[in-house]
C-alpha positions as CSV (number, residue, x, y, z in Angstrom):
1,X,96.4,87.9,71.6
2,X,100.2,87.6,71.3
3,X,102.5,90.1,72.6
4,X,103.5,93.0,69.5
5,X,101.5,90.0,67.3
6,X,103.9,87.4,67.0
7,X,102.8,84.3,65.7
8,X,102.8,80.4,66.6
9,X,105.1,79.7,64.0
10,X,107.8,82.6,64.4
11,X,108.2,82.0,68.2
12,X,108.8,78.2,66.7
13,X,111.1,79.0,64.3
14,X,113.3,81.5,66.4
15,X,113.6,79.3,69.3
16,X,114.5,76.5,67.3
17,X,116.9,78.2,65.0
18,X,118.9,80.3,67.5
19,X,118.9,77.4,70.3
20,X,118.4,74.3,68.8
21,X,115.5,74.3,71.2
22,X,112.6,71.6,71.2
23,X,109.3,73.8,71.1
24,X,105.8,71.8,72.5
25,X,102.4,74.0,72.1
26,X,100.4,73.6,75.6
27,X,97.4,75.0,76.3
28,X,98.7,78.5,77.4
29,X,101.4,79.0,74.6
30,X,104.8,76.4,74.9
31,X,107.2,74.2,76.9
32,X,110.5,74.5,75.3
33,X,113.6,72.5,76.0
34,X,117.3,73.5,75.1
35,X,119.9,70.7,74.2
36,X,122.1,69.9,76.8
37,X,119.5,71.6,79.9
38,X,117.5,69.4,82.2
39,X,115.2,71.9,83.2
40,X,112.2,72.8,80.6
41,X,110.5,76.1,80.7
42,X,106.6,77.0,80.3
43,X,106.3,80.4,77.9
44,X,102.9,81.4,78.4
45,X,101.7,84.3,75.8
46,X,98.4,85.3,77.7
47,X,98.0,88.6,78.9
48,X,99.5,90.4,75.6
49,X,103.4,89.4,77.0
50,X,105.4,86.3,77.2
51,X,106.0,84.9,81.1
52,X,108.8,82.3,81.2
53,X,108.0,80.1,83.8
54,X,110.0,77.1,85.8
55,X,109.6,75.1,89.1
56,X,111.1,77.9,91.3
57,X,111.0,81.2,89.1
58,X,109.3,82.9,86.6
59,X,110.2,86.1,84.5
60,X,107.7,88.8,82.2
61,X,109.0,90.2,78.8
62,X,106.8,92.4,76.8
63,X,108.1,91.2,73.5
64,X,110.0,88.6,71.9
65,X,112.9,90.9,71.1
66,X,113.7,91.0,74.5
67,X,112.3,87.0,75.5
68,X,115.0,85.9,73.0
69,X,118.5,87.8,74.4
70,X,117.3,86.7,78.0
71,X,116.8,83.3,76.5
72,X,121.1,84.1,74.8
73,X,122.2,85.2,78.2
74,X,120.6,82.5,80.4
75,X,122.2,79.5,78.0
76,X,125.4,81.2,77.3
77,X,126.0,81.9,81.3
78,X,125.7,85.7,81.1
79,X,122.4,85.6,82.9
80,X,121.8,83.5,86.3
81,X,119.2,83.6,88.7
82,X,119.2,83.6,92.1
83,X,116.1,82.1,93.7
84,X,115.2,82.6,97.7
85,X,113.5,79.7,100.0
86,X,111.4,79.6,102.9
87,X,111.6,76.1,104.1
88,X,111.3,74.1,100.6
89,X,109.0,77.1,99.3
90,X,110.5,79.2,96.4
91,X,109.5,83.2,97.9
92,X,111.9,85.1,95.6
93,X,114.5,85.4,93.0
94,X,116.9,87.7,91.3
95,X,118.0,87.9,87.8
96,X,121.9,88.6,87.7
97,X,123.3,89.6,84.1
98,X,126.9,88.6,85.0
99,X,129.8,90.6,83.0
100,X,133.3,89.4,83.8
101,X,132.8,88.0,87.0
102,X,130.6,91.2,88.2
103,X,126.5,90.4,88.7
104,X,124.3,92.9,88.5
105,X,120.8,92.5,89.5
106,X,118.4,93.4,86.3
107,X,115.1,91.9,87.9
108,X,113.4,91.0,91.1
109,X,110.6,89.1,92.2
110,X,109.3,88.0,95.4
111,X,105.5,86.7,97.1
112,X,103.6,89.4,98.8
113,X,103.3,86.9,102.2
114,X,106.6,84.8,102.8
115,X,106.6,82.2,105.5
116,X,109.6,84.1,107.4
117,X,109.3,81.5,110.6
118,X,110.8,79.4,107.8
119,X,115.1,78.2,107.4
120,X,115.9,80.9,105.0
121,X,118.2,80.1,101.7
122,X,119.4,80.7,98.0
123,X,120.3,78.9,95.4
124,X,122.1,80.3,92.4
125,X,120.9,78.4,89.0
126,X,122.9,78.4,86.0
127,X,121.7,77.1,83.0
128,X,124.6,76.6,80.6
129,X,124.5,73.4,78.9
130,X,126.4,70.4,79.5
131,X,128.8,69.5,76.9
């Protein structure tokens, strides 16, 4: 079942109007890519929401009104995320919505057991495209 019902063909059509994105169907909903961004992202619509996920991160939305604006933020710059290691082992992440050179935290995630005896470090990711 898809999240508030939306269909195949509307999440298609959104993404590919508003970002120019390149939408793939996989087995547990899509892989879209945006012009211009290495990184690809897995959109799974299981579980009656939409979970964005990467290599290091993922992120849960209830709806697509509020998948897409993430989706504006995170290409325009006004969303980054900032994702914690253990060792090479992504155990966290932050999502900043940043306003005039002021982040604010908006989400957190992190793994219930972290390898702590592990180097600790971030890395902020920013997904504006490359002109």
């Amino acid at each position: 079942m898809k999240p508030l019902d939306a269909s195949d063909a509307d999440i298609t059509r959104r993404f590919q109007q508003r970002f120019a994105a390149t939408v793939t169907n996989t087995a547990d909903g899509f892989r879209l890519q945006f012009p211009g961004v290495s990184e690809s992202f897995e959109l799974s619509t299981e579980h009656d929401e939409f979970t964005v996920f990467t290599s290091s991160w993922h992120e849960h939305f209830s709806d697509i009104d509020s998948l897409e604006p993430f989706f504006a933020g995170l290409l325009s710059g006004g969303v980054e995320v900032v994702v914690t290691y253990r060792g090479q082992k992504p155990v966290a992440h932050q999502i900043r919505r940043c306003v005039e050179g002021d982040a604010t935290v908006v989400s957190r995630t992190a793994v219930l057991v972290s390898p702590f005896w592990r180097r600790k470090s971030h890395r902020t990711i920013r997904y504006t495209p490359s002109a």
